[in-house]
C-alpha positions as CSV (number, residue, x, y, z in Angstrom):
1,X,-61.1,-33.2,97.9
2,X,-62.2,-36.5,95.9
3,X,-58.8,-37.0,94.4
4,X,-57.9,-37.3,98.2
5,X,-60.2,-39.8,98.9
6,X,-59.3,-42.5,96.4
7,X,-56.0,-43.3,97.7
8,X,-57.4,-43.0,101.0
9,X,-59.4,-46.1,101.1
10,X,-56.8,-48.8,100.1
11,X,-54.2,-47.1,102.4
12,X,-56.2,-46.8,105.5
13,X,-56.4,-51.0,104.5
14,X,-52.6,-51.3,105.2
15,X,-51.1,-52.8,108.2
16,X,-48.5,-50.7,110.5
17,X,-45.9,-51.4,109.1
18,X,-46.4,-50.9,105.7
19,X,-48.0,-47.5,106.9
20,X,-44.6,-46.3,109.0
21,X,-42.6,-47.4,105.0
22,X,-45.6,-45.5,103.5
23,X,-44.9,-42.3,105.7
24,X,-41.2,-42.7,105.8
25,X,-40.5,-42.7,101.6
26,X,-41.5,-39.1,101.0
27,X,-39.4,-38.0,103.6
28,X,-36.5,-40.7,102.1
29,X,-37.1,-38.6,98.8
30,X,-37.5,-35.5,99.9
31,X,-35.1,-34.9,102.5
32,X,-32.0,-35.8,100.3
33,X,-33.5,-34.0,97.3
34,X,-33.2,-31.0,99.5
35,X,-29.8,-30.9,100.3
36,X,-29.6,-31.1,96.4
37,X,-31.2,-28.2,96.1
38,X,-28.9,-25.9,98.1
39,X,-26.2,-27.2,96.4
40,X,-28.0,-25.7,93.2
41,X,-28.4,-22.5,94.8
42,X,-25.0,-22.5,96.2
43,X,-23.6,-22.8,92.1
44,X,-25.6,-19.5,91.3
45,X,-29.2,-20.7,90.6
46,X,-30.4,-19.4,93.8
47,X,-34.0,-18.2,92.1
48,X,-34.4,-21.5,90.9
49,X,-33.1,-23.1,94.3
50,X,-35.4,-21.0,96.0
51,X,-38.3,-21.9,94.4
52,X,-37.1,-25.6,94.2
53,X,-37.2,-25.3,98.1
54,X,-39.9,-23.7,98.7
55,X,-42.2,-26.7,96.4
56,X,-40.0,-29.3,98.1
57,X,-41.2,-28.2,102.1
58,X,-44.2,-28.1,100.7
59,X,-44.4,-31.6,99.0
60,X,-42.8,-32.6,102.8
61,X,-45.0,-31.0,104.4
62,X,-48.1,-31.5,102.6
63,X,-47.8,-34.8,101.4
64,X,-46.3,-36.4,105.0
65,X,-49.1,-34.1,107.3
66,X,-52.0,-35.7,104.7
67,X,-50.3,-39.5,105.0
68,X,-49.7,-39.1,108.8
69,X,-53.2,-38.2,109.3
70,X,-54.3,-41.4,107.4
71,X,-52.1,-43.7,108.9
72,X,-51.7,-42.8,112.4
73,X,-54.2,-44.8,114.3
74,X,-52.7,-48.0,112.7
75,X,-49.1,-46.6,113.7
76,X,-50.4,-46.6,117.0
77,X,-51.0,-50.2,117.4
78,X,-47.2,-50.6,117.3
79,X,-46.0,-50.2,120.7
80,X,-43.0,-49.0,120.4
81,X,-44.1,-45.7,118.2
82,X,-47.6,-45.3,121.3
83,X,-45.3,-44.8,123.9
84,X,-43.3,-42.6,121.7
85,X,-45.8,-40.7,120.3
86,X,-47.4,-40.1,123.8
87,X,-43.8,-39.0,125.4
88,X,-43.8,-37.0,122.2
89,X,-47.1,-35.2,122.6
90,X,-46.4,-34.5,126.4
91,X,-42.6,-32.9,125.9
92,X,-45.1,-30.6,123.0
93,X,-47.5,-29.6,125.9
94,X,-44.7,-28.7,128.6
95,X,-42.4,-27.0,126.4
96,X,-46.3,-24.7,125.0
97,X,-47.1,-23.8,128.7
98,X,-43.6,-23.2,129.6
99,X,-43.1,-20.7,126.7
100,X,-47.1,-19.4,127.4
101,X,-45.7,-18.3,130.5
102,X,-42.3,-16.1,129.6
103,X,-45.0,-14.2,127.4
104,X,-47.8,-13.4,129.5
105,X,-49.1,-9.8,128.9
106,X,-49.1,-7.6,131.5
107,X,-52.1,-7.3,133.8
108,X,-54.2,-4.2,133.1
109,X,-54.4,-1.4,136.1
110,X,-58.0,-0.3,136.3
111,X,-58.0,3.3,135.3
112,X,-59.0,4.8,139.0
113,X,-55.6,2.8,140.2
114,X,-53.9,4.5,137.5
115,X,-55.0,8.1,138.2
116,X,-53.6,7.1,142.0
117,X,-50.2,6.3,140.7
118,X,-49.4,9.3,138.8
119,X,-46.8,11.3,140.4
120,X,-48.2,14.8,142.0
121,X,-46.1,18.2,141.3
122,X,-45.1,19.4,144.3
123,X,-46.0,23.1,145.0
């Protein structure tokens, strides 16, 4: 994890909006390169366009999670992306309980309770 923190340092130096460009030219790189990509698959290198995609959501991924992480609190400062961020965050946490409660498990009857409910032959 040293090779990560060398570029840390003089980005964690940059202003916001150097560190919204800094976030946003992977993601200008990576995202077209992608569509690129399923094009090569689609001409009947779909191994290699596999693969290709697989390495390029991880580069995205990866590269963009690492440079958020570094960058957010100075994103922050800007206004704009604070009040989106926290609208953001709070549309994540609704939409989490929300779908927490269509999969609740079933409650558990104590096993005397269950012994009550079974259905008795009649004789």
């Amino acid at each position: 994890m040293r090779l990560l923190r060398l570029p840390r340092r003089p980005i964690e130096r940059l202003g916001p909006y150097p560190s919204l460009l800094l976030v946003a030219v992977p993601l200008a790189v990576v995202e077209p390169l992608k569509v690129a990509i399923v094009f090569f698959a689609g001409s009947g290198h779909w191994v290699t366009g596999t693969i290709a995609m697989i390495c390029a959501y991880a580069v995205s991924l990866f590269v963009t999670h690492w440079l958020f992480r570094v960058v957010r609190p100075k994103l922050l400062r800007l206004p704009w992306f604070a009040a989106l961020w926290t609208w953001l965050i709070a549309v994540r946490r609704r939409v989490s309980a929300w779908a927490r409660g269509l999969w609740q498990p079933a409650r558990r009857v104590p096993p005397r309770r269950r012994a009550a409910q079974r259905v008795r032959p009649l004789s």
